[in-house]
C-alpha positions, 0 to 999 in steps of 0.5 A: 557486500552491501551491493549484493544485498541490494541486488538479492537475498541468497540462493537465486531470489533475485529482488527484481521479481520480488515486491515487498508487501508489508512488514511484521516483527522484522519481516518483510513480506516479498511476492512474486511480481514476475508471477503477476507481470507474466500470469495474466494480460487481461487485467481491466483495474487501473491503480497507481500502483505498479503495474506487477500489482496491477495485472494478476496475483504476485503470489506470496514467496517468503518473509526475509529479515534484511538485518539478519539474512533469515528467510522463512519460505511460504507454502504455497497459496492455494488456487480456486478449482474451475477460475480463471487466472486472477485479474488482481490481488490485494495483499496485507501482513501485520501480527496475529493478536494472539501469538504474534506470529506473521499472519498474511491476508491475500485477497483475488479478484476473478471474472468467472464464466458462467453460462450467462456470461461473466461474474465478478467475484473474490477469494479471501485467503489467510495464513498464521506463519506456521499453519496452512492457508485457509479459505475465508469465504468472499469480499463485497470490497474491490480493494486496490491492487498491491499491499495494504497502505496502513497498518495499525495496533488498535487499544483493544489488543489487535492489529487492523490493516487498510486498503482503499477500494478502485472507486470512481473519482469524486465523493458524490458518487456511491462507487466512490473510493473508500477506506476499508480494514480487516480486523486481524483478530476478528478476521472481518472486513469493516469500512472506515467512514471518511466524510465528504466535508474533507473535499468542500474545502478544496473547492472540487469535486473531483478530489479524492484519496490518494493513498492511506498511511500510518502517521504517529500512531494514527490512520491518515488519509492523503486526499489529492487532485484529480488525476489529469492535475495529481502531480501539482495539485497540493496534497490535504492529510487527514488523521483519524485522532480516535479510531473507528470515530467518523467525526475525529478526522481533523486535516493534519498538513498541507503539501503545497508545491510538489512536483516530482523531479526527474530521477537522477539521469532522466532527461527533464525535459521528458518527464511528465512527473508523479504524485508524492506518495507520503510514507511515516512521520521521521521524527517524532519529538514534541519539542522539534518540528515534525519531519515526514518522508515522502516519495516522488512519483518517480522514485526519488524520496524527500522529507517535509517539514510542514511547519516551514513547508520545505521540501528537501530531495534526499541524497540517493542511494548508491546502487539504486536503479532509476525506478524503485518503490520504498517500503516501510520497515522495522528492524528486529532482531 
């Protein structure tokens, strides 16, 4: 019944221990938070992303259709020889250009003993649903933990996927947070210019992005305030018109008055709020305003129209706990 489907995917696969990662060709892509939340302690990353991503690998289990029920397990994704467990991952699902086929990319973070203390390194790691996992060497990226945040088909008959990087807060610094993709193609990492003209208008230098989205076909970049004001600052989205081209990034809309209502049964008064999250474009038709939706810090989802800048809380959904993350999907037969 659909209770149960909220709750799980046969067998004993509780969704409380697994966390969505991406979508392909009606798949979601689920990992092991449970896995990541017991694994390892010691994760010195902070990110707003939660906390099971936060802390260690979250390995991945299987891809599960919701519409049809059909599961396809993973092999297991292999384990560095003489590492200690790893601080975090980073997670990507998006089409082989060459089958279409799932291909998966997984990327961990270690500090590895040596006799003169510890280094920071990366494992880059990628699989072709119905192939074996492969090493790919090493990353220079500090990626932020948890899934990649966009995902787009390119015109040159590949997909690419986009992570920010854990930088410092305020684009004058050289580890400032940067957008990076990986070509599902090429297989390589590339970084996506952003220029810092996007900040001078907001009259603060400690603005920064929040997070990436896939917006009408384009890469969107959500730029917010700084964390001790992220809640009630408003939120600038940026959109690369012609992709790979620093120069096309054009300011899309503004979300003015955004802070997140407590969850449903939360007492306000202790609810410090959260930062709105914004997930696709909902209507797509020229010749009606554009609606997007959003999520609240706290879990609760919206839309916003930019043209009239309303703000509306959508209904919720029967089931649901009090704190949930959304992920995007598209349904397949």
């Amino acid at each position: 019944d659909t209770t149960n489907a909220l709750l799980r995917i046969g067998g004993d696969q509780d969704l409380a221990r697994l966390a969505p990662a991406g979508s392909c060709n009606g798949f979601l892509l689920l990992c092991n938070s449970d896995a990541a939340a017991e694994n390892n302690t010691n994760s010195s990353s902070s990110s707003s992303s939660s906390s099971s991503w936060s802390s260690a690998a979250a390995p991945p289990v299987c891809l599960w259709n919701p519409l049809t029920g059909h599961q396809i397990q993973l092999p297991p994704a292999p384990t560095a020889a003489g590492f200690p467990e790893p601080l975090h991952a980073a997670v990507g699902l998006g089409p082989d250009p060459t089958t279409s086929a799932p291909k998966i990319v997984r990327i961990l973070y270690y500090n590895r003993p040596t006799m003169f203390g510890f280094v920071w390194t990366s494992q880059v790691q990628v699989l072709t649903v119905g192939g074996a996992w492969r090493e790919m060497g090493r990353t220079v990226w500090n990626l932020k933990p948890g899934p990649a945040e966009a995902t787009l088909q390119l015109v040159n008959n590949t997909a690419a996927l986009h992570w920010l990087t854990l930088g410092l807060v305020g684009q004058g610094s050289s580890r400032a947070v940067k957008i990076v993709s990986f070509d599902l193609r090429e297989e390589m990492f590339r970084e996506i210019a952003f220029p810092a003209t996007c900040f001078e208008g907001l009259g603060r230098d400690r603005y920064t992005i929040s997070h990436l989205a896939e917006l009408s076909g384009r890469l969107s970049a959500v730029v917010s305030g700084p964390p001790d004001h992220e809640a009630t600052s408003p939120l600038e989205v940026w959109a690369m018109k012609e992709y790979g081209v620093k120069e096309s990034w054009a300011r899309d809309f503004v979300i003015g008055n955004h802070h997140s209502p407590p969850p449903p049964l939360m007492n306000p008064t202790s609810y410090e709020g959260g930062p709105l999250r914004v997930l696709c474009r909902i209507r797509r038709s020229t010749t009606t305003r554009a609606v997007f939706l959003v999520q609240f810090g706290g879990g609760g989802l919206a839309s916003y129209c930019p043209e009239n800048q309303e703000l509306k809380e959508l209904v919720v959904v029967p089931g649901l706990p009090r704190f949930f993350s959304a992920a995007l999907h598209m349904e397949s037969m």
